[in-house]
Structure formats: C-alpha cells, structure tokens
ChimeraX commands (.cxc) that place a marker at each C-alpha (Angstrom):
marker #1 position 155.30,57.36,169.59 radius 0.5
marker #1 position 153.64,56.94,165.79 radius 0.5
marker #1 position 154.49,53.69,166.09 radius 0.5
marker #1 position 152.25,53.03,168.96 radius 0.5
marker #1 position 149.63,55.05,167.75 radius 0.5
marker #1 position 149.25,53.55,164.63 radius 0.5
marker #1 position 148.82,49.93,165.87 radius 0.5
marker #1 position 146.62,50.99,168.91 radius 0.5
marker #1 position 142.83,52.18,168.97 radius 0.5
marker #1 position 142.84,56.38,169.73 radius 0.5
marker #1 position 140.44,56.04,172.48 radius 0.5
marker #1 position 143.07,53.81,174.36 radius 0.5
marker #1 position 145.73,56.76,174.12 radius 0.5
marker #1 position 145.89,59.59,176.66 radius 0.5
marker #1 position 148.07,62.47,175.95 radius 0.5
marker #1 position 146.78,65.37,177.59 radius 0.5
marker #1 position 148.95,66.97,179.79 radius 0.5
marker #1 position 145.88,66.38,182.53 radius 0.5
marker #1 position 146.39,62.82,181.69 radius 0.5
marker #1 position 149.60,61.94,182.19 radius 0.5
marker #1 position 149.72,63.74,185.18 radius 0.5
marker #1 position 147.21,61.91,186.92 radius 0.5
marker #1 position 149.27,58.47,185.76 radius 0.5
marker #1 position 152.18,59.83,186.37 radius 0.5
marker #1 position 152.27,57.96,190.52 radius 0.5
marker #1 position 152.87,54.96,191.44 radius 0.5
marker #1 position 153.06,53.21,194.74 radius 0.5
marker #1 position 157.13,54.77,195.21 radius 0.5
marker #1 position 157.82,57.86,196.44 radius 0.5
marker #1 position 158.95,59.17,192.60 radius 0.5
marker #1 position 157.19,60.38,189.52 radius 0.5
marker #1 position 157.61,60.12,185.90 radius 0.5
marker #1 position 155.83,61.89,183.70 radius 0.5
marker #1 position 154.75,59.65,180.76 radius 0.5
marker #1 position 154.55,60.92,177.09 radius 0.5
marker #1 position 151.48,58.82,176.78 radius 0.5
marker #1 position 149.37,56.29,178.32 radius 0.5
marker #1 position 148.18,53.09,177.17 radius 0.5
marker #1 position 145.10,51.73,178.26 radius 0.5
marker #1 position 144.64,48.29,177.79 radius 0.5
marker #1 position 141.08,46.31,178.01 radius 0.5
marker #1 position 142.44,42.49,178.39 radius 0.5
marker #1 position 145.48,40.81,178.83 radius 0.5
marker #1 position 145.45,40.64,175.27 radius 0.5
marker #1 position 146.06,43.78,174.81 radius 0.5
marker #1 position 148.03,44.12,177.63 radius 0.5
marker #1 position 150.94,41.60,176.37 radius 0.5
marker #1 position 150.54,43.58,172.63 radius 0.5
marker #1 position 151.17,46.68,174.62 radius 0.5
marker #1 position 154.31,46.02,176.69 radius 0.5
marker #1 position 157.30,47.45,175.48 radius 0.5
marker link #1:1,2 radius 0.2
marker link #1:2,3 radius 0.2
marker link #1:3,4 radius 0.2
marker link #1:4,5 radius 0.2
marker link #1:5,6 radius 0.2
marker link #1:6,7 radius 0.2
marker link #1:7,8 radius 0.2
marker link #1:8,9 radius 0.2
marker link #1:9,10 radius 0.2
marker link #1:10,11 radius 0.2
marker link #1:11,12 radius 0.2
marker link #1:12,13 radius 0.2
marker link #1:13,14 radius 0.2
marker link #1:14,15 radius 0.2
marker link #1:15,16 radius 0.2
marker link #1:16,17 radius 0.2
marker link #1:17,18 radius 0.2
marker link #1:18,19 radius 0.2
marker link #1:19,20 radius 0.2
marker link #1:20,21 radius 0.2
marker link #1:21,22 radius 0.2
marker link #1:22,23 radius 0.2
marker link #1:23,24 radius 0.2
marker link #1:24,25 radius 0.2
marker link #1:25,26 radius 0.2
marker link #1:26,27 radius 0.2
marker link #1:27,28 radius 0.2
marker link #1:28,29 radius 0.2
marker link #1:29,30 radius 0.2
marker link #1:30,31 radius 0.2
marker link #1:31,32 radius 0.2
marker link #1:32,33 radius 0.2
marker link #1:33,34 radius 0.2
marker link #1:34,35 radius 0.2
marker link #1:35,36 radius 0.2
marker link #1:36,37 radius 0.2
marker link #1:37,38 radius 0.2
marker link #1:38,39 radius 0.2
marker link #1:39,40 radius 0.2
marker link #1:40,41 radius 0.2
marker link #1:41,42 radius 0.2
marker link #1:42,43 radius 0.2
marker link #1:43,44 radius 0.2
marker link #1:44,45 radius 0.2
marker link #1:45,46 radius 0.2
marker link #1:46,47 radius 0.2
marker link #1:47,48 radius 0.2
marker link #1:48,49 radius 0.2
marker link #1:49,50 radius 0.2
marker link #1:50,51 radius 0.2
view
C-alpha cells in the first residue's frame, strides 16, 4: 500500500472507512471491502493503476 501511494497523487486515494464502504459494491450480489481506492482521471492513469 506505500507503494501505491508513493507513485499516485493523494487526492486520487480514498481510505476512509466511509470510502471504501461506499466502493465496496459492485453489480454481484458480494462485497469486498477495499483497503483503498484508486481513482483514476484517464485511461492513462487507468492502465498505470491496474494491478
């Protein structure tokens, strides 16, 4: 997780528990709760960002 925050811009990085709950669903019937979410502005960013 420093990793990712060292190569991506703070204001892209939610980690509030309030944040990663609302992320947390998807179009299944599960959830995950994620340790952190990545926002990504282009496809850019979004192909930088995949892991």
């Amino acid at each position: 997780m420093n990793e990712v925050k060292e190569n991506i811009p703070s204001n892209q990085i939610f980690t509030s528990l309030s944040d990663r709950h609302s992320y947390s669903y998807d179009a299944s019937f599960g959830t995950f709760l994620p340790d952190m979410v990545i926002q990504v502005k282009n496809k850019i960013d979004q192909q930088e960002f995949t892991i």
